[in-house]
Wavefront OBJ file of the C-alpha trace (Angstrom):
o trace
v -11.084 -68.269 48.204
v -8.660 -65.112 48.774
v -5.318 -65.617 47.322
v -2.561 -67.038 50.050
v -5.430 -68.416 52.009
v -4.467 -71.416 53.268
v -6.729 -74.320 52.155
v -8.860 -76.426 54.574
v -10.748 -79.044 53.492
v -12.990 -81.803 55.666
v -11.724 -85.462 55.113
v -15.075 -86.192 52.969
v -14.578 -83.248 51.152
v -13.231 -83.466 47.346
v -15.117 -80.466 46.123
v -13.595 -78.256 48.847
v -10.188 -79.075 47.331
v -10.803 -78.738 43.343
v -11.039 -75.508 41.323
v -9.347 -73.623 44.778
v -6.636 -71.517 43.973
v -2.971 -70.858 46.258
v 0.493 -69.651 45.428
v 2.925 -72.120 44.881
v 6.801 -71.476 44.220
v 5.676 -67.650 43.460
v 3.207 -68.734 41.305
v -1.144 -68.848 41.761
v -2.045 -71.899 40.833
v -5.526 -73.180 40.149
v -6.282 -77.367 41.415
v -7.460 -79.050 38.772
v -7.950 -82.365 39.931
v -6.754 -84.452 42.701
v -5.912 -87.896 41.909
v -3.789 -91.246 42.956
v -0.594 -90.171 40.865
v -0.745 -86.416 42.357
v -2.302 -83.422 42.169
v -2.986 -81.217 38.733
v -2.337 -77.657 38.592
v -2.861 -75.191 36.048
v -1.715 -71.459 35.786
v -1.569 -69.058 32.982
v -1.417 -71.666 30.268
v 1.070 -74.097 32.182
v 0.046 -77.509 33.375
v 2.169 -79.498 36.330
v 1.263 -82.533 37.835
v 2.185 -82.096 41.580
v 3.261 -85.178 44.197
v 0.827 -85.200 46.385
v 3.076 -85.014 49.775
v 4.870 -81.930 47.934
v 1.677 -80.397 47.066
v 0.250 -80.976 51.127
v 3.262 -79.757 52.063
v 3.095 -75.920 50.266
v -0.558 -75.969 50.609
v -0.013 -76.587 54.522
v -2.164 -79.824 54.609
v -2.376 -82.749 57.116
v -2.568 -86.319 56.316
v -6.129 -86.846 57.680
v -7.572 -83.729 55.844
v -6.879 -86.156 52.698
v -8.967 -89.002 51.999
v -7.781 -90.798 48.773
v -10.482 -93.441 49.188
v -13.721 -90.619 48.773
v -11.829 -88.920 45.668
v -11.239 -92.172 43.587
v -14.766 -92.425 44.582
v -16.256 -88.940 43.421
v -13.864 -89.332 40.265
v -15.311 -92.728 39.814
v -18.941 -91.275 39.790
v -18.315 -88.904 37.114
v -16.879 -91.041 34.851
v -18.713 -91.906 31.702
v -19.996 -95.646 31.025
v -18.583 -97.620 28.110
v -22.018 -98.200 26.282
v -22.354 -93.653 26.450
v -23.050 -92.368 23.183
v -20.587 -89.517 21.637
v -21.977 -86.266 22.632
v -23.743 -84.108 20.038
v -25.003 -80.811 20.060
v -29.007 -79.905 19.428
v -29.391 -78.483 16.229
v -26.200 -78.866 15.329
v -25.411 -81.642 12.173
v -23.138 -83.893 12.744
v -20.241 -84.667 10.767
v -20.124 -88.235 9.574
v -16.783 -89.656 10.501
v -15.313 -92.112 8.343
v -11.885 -94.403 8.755
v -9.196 -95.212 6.207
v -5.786 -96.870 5.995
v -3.577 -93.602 6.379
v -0.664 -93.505 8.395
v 0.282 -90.295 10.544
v 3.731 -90.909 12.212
v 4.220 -89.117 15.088
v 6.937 -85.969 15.066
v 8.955 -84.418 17.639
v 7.370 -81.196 19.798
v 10.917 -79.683 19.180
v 9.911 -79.341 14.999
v 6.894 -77.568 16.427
v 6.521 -74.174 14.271
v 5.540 -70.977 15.635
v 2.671 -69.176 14.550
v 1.448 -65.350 14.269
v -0.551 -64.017 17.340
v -3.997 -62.418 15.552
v -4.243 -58.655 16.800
v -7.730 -57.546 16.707
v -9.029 -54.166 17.581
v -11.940 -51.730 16.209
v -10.419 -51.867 12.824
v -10.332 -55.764 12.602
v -12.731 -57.041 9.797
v -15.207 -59.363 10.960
v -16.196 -60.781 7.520
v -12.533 -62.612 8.260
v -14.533 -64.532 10.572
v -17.482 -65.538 8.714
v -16.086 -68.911 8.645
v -14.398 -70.647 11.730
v -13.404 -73.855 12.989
v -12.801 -74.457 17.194
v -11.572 -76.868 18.390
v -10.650 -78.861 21.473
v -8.853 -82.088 22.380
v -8.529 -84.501 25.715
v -5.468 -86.357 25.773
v -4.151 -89.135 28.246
v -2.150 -86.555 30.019
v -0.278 -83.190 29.786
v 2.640 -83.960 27.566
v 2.412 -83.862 23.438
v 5.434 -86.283 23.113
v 4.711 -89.300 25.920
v 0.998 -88.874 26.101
v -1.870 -89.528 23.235
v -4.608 -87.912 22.376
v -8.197 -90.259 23.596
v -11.253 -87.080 22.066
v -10.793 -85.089 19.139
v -14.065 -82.179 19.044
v -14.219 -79.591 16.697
v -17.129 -77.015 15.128
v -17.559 -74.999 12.296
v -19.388 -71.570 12.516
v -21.031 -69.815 9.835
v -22.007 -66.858 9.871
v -21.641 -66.689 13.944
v -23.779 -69.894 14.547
v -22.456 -73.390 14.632
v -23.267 -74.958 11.844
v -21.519 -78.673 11.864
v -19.638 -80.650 14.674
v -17.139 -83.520 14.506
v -16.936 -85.364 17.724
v -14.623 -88.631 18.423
v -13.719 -90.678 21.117
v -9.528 -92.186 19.884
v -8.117 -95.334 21.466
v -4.797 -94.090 23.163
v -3.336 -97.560 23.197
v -2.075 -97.364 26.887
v -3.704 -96.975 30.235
v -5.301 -94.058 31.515
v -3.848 -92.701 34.713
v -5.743 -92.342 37.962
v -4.858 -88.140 37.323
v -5.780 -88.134 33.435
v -8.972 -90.263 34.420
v -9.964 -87.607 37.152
v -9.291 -84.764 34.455
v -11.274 -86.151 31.736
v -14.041 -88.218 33.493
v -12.911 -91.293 30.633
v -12.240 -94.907 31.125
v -9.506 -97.090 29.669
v -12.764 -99.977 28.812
v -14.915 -96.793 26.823
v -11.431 -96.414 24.497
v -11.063 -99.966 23.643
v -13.168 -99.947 20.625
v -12.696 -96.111 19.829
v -10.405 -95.593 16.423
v -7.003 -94.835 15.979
v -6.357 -91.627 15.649
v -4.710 -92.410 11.926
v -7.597 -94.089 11.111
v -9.858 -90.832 11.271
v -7.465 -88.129 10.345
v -8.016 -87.502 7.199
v -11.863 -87.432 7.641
v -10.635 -84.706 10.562
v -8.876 -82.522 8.066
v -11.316 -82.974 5.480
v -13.706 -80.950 8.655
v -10.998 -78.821 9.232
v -10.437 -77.698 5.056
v -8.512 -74.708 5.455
v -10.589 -72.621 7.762
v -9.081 -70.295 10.710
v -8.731 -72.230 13.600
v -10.331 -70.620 17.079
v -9.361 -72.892 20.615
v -8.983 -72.222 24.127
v -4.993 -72.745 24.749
v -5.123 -73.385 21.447
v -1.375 -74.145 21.402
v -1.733 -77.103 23.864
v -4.064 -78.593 21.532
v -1.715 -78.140 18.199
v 0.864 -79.670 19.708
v -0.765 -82.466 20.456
v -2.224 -82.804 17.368
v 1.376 -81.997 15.848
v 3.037 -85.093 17.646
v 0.181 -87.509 16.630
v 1.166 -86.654 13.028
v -0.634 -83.430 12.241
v 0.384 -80.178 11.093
v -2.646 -77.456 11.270
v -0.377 -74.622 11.792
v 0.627 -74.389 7.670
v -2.141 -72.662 5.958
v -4.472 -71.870 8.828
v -5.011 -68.455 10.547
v -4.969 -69.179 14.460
v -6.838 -67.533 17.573
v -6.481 -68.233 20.563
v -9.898 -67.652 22.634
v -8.009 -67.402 26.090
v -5.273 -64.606 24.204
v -8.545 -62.673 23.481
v -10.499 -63.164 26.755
v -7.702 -61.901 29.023
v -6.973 -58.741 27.256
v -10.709 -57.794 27.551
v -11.995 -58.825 30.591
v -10.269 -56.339 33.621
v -7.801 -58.210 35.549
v -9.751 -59.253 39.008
v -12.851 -59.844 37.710
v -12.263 -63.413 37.246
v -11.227 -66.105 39.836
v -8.962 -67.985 37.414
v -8.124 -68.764 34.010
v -10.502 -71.785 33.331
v -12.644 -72.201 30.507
v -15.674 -73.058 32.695
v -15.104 -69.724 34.875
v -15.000 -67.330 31.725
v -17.895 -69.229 30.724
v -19.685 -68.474 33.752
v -18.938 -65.110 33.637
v -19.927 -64.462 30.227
v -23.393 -66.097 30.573
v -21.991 -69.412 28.141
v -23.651 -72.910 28.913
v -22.426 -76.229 28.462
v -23.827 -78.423 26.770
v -21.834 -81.174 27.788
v -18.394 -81.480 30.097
v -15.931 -83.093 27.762
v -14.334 -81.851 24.283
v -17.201 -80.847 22.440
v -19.082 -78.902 24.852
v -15.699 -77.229 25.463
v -15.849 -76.464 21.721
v -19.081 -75.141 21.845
v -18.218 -72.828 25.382
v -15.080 -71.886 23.213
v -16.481 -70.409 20.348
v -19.422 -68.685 22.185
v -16.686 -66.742 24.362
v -14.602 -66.355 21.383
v -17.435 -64.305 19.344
v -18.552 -62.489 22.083
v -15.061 -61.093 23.414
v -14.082 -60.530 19.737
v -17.293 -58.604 19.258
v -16.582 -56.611 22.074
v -13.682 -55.961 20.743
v -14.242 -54.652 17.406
v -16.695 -52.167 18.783
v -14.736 -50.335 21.211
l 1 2 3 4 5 6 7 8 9 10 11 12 13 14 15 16 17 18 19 20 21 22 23 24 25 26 27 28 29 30 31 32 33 34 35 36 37 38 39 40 41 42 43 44 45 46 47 48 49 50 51 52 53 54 55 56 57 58 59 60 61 62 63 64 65 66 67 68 69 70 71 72 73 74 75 76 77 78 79 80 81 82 83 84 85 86 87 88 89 90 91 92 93 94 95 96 97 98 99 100 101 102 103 104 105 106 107 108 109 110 111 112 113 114 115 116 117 118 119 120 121 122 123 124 125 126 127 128 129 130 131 132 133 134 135 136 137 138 139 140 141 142 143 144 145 146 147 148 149 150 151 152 153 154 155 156 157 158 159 160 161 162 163 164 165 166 167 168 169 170 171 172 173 174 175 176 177 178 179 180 181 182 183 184 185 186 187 188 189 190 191 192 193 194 195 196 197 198 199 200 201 202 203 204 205 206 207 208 209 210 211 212 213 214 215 216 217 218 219 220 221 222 223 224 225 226 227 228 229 230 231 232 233 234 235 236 237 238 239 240 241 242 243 244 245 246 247 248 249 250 251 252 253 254 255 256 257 258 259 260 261 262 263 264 265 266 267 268 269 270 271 272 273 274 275 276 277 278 279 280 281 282 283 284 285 286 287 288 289 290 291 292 293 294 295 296
């Protein structure tokens, strides 16, 4: 879809509506998902949750070209069951998660520290990467403070391989949102017997030790690990994939600023649509941009 085309889309039609792309408020925003509480956006980083009628309105749809009936349905048929295993990656050990009695209190995303943006050039040295962790997280919504976090994925690289993964589902503790369920593809009844995240923190940054840290966005998924009760800034060297990805590949050549469509364009598969197989695209993308990088 051209940019500032208007968007059409047949009443049966959810597809037709998701991953299109249109300027709002002077701004190109990418449709995430389109659910009962309104429609997700993302552009450049930012998240918003759009009304729906506000949304129709600067994206010059009709009532009948919106059917909410058929998307609860197609959101409904992606969802995972409740008896689903936790994904895991072929080849790839798995780290065995274990619970304890900790307590994490939650802090305020106005303590949240800053952190140094990693330049890397021809004169970066790789050996600095011989050891990674990436990381990813899906949350109940957008915001680190009101929302919690319901998958916590993360794998270490060695060498340039992945070597271990640590894969949770977390029980949020409140009700998933017709927009966070269409974003995530996760149930409310496949949380209920998932851990707290307390519970399996420490096993977390027992994973993490004190290897850099390598995510897509990475700071949306800090922060939410900040306000559950986590600090991974102190003591960890952060990259952020996306920083990296956009500063190599030439402006045009990509539709948006998803992780799925740099995937695609750099040849990545998924193994798997939720917080590890974002993980895995992540770190794939981040070696090969940083790669391309260091040699010119």
């Amino acid at each position: 879809m051209e940019n500032g085309e208007k968007i059409t889309m047949e009443k049966q039609s959810y597809q037709a509506l998701v991953e299109a792309e249109l300027p709002i408020h002077g701004t190109f925003w990418t449709v995430e998902a389109v659910a009962q509480d309104g429609v997700h956006l993302s552009a450049r980083g930012k998240k918003e949750c759009m009304p729906l009628e506000t949304f129709m309105k600067e994206a010059g749809l009709k009532n009948e070209d919106f059917d909410p009936a058929t998307i609860a349905a197609s959101a409904e048929s992606r969802m995972p069951h409740p008896e689903q295993e936790v994904a895991s990656l072929d080849g790839v050990k798995q780290f065995e998660i274990y619970r304890t009695d900790s307590v994490y209190e939650r802090k305020s995303p106005l303590d949240f520290p800053s952190y140094p943006e990693i330049r890397i050039d021809r004169n970066f040295d790789l050996h600095q990467l011989d050891h990674f962790v990436v990381l990813d997280t899906e949350a109940t919504g957008l915001s680190a403070y009101e929302d919690r976090l319901i998958q916590l994925s993360a794998i270490r690289y060695v060498n340039g391989r992945p070597e271990e993964s640590y894969n949770t589902y977390l029980n949020p503790h409140k009700e998933m949102t017709d927009g966070a369920v269409s974003v995530t593809n996760i149930r409310s009844e496949f949380l209920e017997d998932a851990p707290d995240f307390s519970e399996i923190a420490d096993s977390f940054r027992e994973f993490v030790g004190s290897d850099p840290l390598v995510g897509y966005y990475i700071l949306f998924d800090l922060r939410m690990l900040w306000c559950a009760g986590m600090d991974l800034i102190s003591g960890h060297t952060i990259y952020d994939a996306q920083w990296y990805v956009f500063r190599r590949i030439p402006k045009g050549f990509l539709t948006d600023r998803k992780l799925g469509t740099v995937a695609k364009y750099l040849n990545v598969d998924f193994p798997a649509h939720n917080s590890l197989g974002d993980s895995y695209a992540t770190g794939e993308i981040f070696l090969k941009t940083v790669r391309e990088m260091t040699e010119g």
